[in-house]
N, C-alpha and C positions, 0 to 999 in steps of 0.2 A: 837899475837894480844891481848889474856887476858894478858897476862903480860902487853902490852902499857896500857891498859884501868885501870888495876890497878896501873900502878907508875903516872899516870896523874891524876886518883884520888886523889894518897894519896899527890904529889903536890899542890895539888887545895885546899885538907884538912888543909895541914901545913898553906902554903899563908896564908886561912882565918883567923886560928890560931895566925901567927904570927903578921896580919894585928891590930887582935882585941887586942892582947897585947900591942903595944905600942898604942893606943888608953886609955888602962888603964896606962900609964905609968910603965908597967913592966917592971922588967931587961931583955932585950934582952936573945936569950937561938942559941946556933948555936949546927945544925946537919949534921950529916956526913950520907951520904945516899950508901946503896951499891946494885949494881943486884943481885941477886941470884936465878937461873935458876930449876926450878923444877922438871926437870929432865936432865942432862946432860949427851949427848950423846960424846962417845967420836970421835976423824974423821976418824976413819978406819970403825967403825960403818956408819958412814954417807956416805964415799963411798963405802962401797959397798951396801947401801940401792940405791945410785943411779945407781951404776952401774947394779941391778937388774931392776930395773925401766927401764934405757937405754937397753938391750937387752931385756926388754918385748914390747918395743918399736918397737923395732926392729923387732923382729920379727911378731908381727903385720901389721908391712910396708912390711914385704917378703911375708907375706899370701896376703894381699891384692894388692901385686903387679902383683902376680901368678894369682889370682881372673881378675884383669883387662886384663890381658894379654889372658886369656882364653876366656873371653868376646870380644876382641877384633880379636881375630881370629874370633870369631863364627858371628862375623858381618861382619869380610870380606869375609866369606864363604858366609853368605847371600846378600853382597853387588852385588859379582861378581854372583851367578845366580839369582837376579835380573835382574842385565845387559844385561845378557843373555837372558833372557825372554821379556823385553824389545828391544834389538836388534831385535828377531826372530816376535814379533809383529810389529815393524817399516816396517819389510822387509816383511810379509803380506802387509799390509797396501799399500805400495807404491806400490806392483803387484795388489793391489785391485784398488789403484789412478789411476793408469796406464791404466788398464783394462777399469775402467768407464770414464776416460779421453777421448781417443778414439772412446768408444762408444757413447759420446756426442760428440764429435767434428762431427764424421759423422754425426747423426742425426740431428745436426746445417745445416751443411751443405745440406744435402738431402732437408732439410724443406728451405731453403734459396735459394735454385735450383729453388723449385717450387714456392715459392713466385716469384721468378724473373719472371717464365714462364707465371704464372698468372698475370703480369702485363703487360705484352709484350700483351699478346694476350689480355687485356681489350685496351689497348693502342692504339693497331692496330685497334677491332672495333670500339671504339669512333672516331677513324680521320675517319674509313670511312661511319661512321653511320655523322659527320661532314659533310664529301664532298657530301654525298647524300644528306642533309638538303641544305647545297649550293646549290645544282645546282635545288633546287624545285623549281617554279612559287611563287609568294610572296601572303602570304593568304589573304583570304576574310575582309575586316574591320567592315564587318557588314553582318554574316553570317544566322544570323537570319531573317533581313531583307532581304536580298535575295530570303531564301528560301518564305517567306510571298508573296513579288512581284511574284514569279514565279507562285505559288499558283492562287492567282490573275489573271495571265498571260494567264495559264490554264482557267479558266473557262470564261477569256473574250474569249479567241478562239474557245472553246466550243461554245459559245454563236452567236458568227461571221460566226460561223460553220452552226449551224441552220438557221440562216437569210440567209446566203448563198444557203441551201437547199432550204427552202423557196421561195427563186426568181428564182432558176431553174426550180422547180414546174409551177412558175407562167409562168415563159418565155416556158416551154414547153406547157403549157395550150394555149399559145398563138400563137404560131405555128401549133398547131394544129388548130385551130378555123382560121388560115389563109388558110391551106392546106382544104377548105371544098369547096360544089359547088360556082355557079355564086352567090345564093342569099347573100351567109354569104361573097363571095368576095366584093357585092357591098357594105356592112356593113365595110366591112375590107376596102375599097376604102374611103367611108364615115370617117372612123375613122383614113385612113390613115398616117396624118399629127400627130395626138396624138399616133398612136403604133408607128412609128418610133421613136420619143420621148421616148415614154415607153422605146422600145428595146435598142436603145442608154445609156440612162439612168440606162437599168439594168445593160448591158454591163460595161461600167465604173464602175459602183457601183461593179459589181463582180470584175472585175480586181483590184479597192482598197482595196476591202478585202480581196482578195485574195494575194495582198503585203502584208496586212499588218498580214494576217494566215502568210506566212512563214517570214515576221520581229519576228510572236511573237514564230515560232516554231523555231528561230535561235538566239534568246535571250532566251527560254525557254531550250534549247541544252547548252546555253554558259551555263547558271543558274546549270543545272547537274553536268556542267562542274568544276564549280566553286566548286558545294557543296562536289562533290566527290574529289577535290582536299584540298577542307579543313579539309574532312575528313581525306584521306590521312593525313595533315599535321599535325593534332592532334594525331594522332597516333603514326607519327613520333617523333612528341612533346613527347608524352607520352613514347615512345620506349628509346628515347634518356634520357628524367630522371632518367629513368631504369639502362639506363647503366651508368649515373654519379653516382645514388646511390650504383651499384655493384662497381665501380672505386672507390665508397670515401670507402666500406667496403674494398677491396684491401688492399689499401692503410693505413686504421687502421691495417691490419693486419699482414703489412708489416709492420708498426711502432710498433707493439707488437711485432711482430718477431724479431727487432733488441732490443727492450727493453732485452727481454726475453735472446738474445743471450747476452747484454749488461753483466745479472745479471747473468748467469750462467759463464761469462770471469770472474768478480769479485771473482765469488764462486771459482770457479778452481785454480784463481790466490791465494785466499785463504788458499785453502787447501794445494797446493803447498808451501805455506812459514811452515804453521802448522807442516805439516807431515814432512816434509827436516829434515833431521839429526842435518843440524847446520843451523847459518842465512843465512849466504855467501851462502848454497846449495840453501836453499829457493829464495834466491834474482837472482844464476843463472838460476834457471827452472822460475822463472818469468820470465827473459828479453829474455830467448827462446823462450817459448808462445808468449808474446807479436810479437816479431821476425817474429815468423812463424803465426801468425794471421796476421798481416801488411801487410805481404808478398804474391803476387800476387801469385793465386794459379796456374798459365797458366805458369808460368815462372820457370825453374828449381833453387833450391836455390843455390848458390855455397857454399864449403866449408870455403874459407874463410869468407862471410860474417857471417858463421856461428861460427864460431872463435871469430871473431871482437865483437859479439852481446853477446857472453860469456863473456867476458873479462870485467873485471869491469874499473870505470874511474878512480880510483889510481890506478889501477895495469897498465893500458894504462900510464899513467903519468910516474910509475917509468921505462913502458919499454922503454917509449922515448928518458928518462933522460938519 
């Protein structure tokens, strides 16, 4: 490279040179130019500078082949107990899924037993706490009113009570003053025409009130009758809320019960792809679960539908074909 940089100079030199002479009209001047190398190697010198270059070469590429090679085992020694430690964790793992699998599925089910039991028997009292409200007498429409009349009713009979006393007083006052000698008989003869009137008159008078004591003590009985039947029927009222509000708690808690079992399928289903060795394992222990959740629990499964639920739908395809 300093040899180019010096003949390219002293070219560039000359050029100028000879540029600016015929500019002067000078006699043209012609040169002869030669290489001459500053040190000249001869070529047995030359290879064997390369052929030392090549075997140090060489041998650099045998150490560092020896180097990778050594490397390379000591990472499939680490590859392969890896593996190993990995396998032996998987295989925990899946006796662990296994294990808590099971012991969720029953506790699904236990809790799903009783939900079901618990709606059965709200079920059955609401239809008969139902048929009981059926078959009541239809209530009061005006139960407050009622009880007011009857009130009422009460102390007009009270009242018809005392008047009533009062005239048998009289009427016996007056029987007596009949039952006395001749003088009080001629007085009672004298007045005769007006006590039979009297007597008549109380007579009837007590007989209408005395209709009308038992019209008010047999509307005063319906009146009981009534209030205690409305009582009853508020009660029943109130009894029967009671059991729609424990029927609607039920029933949220049967709609949490399936949420809950919803999201623990998902989770299971989850961990079943996760944990599986490969996909295809994961995708067979899904369509089992699924399988065996679907499937009625009362019914024995057979083996082949268990087969059929395995089998994926290309491998069904190619065994058709």
């Amino acid at each position: 490279m300093y040899v180019y940089l010096q003949l390219k100079s002293t070219k560039f030199t000359l050029s100028s040179t000879f540029i600016d002479m015929k500019a002067r009209d000078l006699p043209s001047i012609t040169t002869t130019n030669r290489l001459v190398f500053e040190l000249e190697e001869q070529e047995g010198d030359v290879a064997e500078k390369h052929k030392r270059q090549f075997d140090a070469c060489v041998k650099q590429a045998d150490e560092q082949i020896e180097k990778l090679l050594a490397e390379k085992k000591q990472l499939e020694q680490e590859i392969r107990r890896q593996s190993q430690q990995f396998r032996q964790v998987l295989e925990e793992r899946d006796a662990d899924v296994q294990v808590e699998y099971a012991k969720m599925l029953a506790e699904v089910r236990d809790h799903i037993e009783d939900t079901k039991q618990q709606l059965t028997e709200a079920i059955e009292s609401r239809t008969a706490k139902q048929l009981q409200v059926k078959h009541c007498p239809p209530p009061s429409l005006a139960n407050e009113a009622d009880v007011h009349e009857s009130h009422m009713l009460q102390q007009l009979v009270v009242a018809k009570s005392k008047e009533v006393t009062a005239l048998q007083a009289q009427f016996h006052a007056l029987e007596a003053e009949l039952a006395r000698p001749a003088a009080i008989k001629r007085k009672a003869d004298a007045l005769d025409g007006s006590h039979e009137y009297s007597a008549e008159a109380v007579a009837q008078e007590k007989k209408h009130l005395q209709d009308e004591i038992d019209m008010l003590m047999e509307t005063d009985l319906a009146l009981r009758d009534k209030a205690t039947q409305s009582r009853l029927l508020a009660a029943q009222h109130e009894q029967n809320e009671s059991m729609r509000r424990e029927v609607a708690e039920v029933e949220q808690e049967a709609a949490n019960v399936a949420a809950s079992v919803a999201a623990l399928s998902s989770r299971l289903q989850t961990q079943l792809r996760v944990l599986a060795s490969s996909s295809s394992t994961g995708a067979l222990l899904t369509r089992l679960y699924t399988f065996i959740v679907s499937h009625d629990k009362d019914t024995p499964i057979a083996m082949a539908d268990v087969l059929a639920a395995s089998v994926s739908v290309p491998k069904r395809r190619r065994a058709v074909h």
